[in-house]
C-alpha positions as CSV (number, residue, x, y, z in Angstrom):
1,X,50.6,81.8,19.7
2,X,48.8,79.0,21.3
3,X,45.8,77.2,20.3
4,X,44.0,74.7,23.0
5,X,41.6,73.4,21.8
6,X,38.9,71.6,24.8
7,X,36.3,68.9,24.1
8,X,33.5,68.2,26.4
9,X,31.9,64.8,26.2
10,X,28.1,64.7,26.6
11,X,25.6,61.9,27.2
12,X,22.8,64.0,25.8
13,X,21.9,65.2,22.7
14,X,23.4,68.1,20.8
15,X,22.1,71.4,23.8
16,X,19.6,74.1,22.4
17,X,21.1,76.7,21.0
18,X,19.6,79.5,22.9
19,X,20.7,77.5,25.7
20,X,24.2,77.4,24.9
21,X,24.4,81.3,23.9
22,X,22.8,82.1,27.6
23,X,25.4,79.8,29.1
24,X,28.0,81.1,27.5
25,X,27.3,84.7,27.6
26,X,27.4,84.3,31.4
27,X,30.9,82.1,31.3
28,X,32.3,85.3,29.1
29,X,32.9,86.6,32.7
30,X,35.1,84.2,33.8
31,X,37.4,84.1,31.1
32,X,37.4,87.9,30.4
33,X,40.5,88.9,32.1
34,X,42.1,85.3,31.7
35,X,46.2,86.6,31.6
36,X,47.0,85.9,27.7
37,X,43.6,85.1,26.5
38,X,43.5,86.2,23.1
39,X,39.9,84.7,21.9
40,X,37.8,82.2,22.8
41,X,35.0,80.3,20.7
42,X,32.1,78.5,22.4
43,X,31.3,75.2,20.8
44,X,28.2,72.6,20.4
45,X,27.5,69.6,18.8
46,X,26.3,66.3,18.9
47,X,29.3,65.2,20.9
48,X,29.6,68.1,23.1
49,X,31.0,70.8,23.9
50,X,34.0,72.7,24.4
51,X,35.8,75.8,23.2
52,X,39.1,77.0,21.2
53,X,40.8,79.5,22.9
54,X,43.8,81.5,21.4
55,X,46.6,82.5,23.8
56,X,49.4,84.5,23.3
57,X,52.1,82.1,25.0
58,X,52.4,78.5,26.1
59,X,52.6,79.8,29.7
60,X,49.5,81.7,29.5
61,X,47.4,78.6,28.5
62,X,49.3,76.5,31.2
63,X,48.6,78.7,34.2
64,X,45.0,79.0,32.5
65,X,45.0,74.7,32.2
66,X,46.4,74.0,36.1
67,X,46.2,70.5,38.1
68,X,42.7,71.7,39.1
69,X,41.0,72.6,35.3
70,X,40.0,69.5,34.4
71,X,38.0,69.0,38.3
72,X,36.5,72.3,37.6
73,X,35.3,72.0,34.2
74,X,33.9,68.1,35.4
75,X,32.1,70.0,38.2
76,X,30.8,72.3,36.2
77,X,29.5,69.9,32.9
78,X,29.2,66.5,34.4
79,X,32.6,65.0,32.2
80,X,35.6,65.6,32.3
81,X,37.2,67.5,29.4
82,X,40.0,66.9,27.0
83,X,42.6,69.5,26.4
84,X,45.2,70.0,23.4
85,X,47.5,72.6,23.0
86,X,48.7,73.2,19.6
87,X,51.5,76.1,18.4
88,X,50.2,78.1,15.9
89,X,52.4,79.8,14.0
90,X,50.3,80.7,10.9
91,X,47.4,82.5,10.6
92,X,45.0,83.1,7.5
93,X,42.5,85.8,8.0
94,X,40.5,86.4,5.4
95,X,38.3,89.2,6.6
96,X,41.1,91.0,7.4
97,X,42.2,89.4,4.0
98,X,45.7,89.3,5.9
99,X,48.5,86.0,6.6
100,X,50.4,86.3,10.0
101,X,53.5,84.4,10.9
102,X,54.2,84.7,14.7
103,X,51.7,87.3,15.2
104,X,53.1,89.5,12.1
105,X,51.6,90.1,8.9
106,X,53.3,88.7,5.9
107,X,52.9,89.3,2.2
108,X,50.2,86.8,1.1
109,X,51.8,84.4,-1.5
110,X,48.1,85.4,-3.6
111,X,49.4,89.2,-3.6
112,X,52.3,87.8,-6.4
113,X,49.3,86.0,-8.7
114,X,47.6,89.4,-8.9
């Protein structure tokens, strides 16, 4: 699994928060049927914005992250993003109180303490 993780500088102070969940409930339609899009969070802060998004392979989140991302996100925000791709091969998920290596669940090492 891939993680990219994409920061949006902003000259402005931290957006409204309505503002941001209207804005972003929209962009849900672009990235919707993104190939290999697994998840993707819609950030804010006082620096910005941006968003993590989960794919399942490097070459999803490179055809996703082209030559012409970075002009379209720039267009579309006023600065130009930053984009990291990290692997991820572990996963804690503790609502689903669950540890996955490589997309498959593993013992938790807490399950021998019990």
């Amino acid at each position: 699994m891939i993680i990219a993780f994409v920061q949006i500088p902003l000259d402005e102070p931290k957006r409204d928060h309505d503002f941001v969940v209207k804005q972003s409930v929209e962009a849900t339609k672009i990235f919707h049927d993104v190939k290999g899009l697994k998840r993707k969070y819609f950030l804010n802060s006082e620096a910005g914005g941006g968003g993590i998004y989960e794919f399942a392979t490097k070459e999803d989140a490179e055809a996703w992250f082209n030559d012409g991302w970075a002009d379209w996100m720039q267009s579309r925000f006023g600065a130009r993003p930053t984009l990291t791709l990290f692997d991820n091969p572990v996963v804690l998920d503790n609502v689903a109180d669950e540890v996955r290596v490589d997309g498959k669940r593993v013992d938790p090492p807490w399950a021998d303490a019990e």
